[in-house]
N, C-alpha and C positions, 0 to 999 in steps of 0.2 A: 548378535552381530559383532560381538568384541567390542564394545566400547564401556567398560564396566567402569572405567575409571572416571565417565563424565558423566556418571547420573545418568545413561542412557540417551545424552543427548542429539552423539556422534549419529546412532540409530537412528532418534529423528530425524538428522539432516541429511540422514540418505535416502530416505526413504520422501522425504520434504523434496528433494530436490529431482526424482523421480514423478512424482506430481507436478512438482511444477514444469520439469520438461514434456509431461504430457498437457496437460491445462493450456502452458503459456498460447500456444497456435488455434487452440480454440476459436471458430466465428463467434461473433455477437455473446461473449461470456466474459464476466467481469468476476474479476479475482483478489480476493483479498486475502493477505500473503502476512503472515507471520511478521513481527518485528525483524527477528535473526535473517531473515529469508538471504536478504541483499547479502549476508556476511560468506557466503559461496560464490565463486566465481562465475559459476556454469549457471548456477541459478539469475545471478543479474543479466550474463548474456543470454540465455533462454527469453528471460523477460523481454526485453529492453530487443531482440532481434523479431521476435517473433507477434509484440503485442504492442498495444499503445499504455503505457505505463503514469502513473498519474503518484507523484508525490504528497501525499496530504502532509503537510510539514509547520508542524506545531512547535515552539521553545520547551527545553526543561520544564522552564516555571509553569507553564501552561497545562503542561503533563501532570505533573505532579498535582496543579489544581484539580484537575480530572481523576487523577487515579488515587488520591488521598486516601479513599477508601479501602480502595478496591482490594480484597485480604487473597485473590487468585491471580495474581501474578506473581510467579516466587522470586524472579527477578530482583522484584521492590522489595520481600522481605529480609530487607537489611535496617540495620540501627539509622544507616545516613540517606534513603529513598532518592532525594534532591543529588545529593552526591553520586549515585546509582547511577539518575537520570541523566544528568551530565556528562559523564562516563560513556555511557552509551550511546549518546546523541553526538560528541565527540567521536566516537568508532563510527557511527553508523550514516550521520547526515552526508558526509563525501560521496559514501556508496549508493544511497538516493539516489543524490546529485547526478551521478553517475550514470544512475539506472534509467533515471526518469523523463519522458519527452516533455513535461509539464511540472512546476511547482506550484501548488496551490499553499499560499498560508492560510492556515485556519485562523488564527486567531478565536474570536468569539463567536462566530456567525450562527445565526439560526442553524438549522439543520437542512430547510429550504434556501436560504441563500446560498450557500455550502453548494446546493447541488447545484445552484443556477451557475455560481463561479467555474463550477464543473465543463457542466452542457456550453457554456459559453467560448471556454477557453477549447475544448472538442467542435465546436461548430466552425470557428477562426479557424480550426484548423484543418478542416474539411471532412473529419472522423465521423462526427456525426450530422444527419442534415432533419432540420424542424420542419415539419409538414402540420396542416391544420386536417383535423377530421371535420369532418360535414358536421353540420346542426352546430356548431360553435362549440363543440366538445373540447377539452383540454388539449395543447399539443403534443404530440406525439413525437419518438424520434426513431430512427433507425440506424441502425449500425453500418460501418462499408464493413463486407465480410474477408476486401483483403487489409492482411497485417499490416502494419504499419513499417 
């Protein structure tokens, strides 16, 4: 696709931003979108016009807590990672910001509280609505299937 000079990346984000303009209008489908995604225009408005868009928005530090590890991000494979993280979170949190009808901060939270912050802030807003199933089974929820 011509983009030799960026590691192939240009390729991905054409091809990224082809999925996501088909994805983003999808009913009742939840999409979890590349760091970069926001850094295209067409792709935040695809998002952000067509779906309900949810900011999970953690700090550098936090990041880095998390991704200390992690040797599959080549992003991070640099001498200064925190520095990296910074960087990017600098470029990229405006464009969130931007995207998103919702900011959740993570922070520390369980994995289960996370989602409840989720469902919560989706339910206030009339996206999703908690129904109970018969016998006292867990709640259940259902999506509206128009876009936001």
């Amino acid at each position: 696709m011509g983009h030799e000079d960026d590691g192939g990346f240009g390729a991905c984000a054409d091809i990224e931003q082809q999925v996501v303009g088909e994805l983003a209008g999808l009913p009742d489908a939840v999409i979890a979108t590349g760091g970069g995604t926001v850094l295209r225009e067409a792709n935040r408005n695809a998002l952000r016009a067509a779906s309900t868009v949810i900011y999970l928005r953690s700090t550098p530090e936090e990041l880095f807590r998390r991704l200390r590890h992690d040797s599959h991000r080549p992003l991070l494979q640099v001498a200064d990672p925190m520095k990296k993280l910074r960087a990017l979170f600098a470029e990229r949190d405006p464009l969130y910001r931007q995207t998103a009808h919702f900011i959740i901060e993570t922070g520390r939270p369980s994995v289960p509280s996370l989602v409840n912050m989720i469902l919560m802030q989706l339910e206030l807003a009339g996206v999703v609505s908690a129904f109970r199933a018969p016998k006292a089974a867990a709640p259940a929820l259902t999506l509206r299937n128009s876009p936001r």
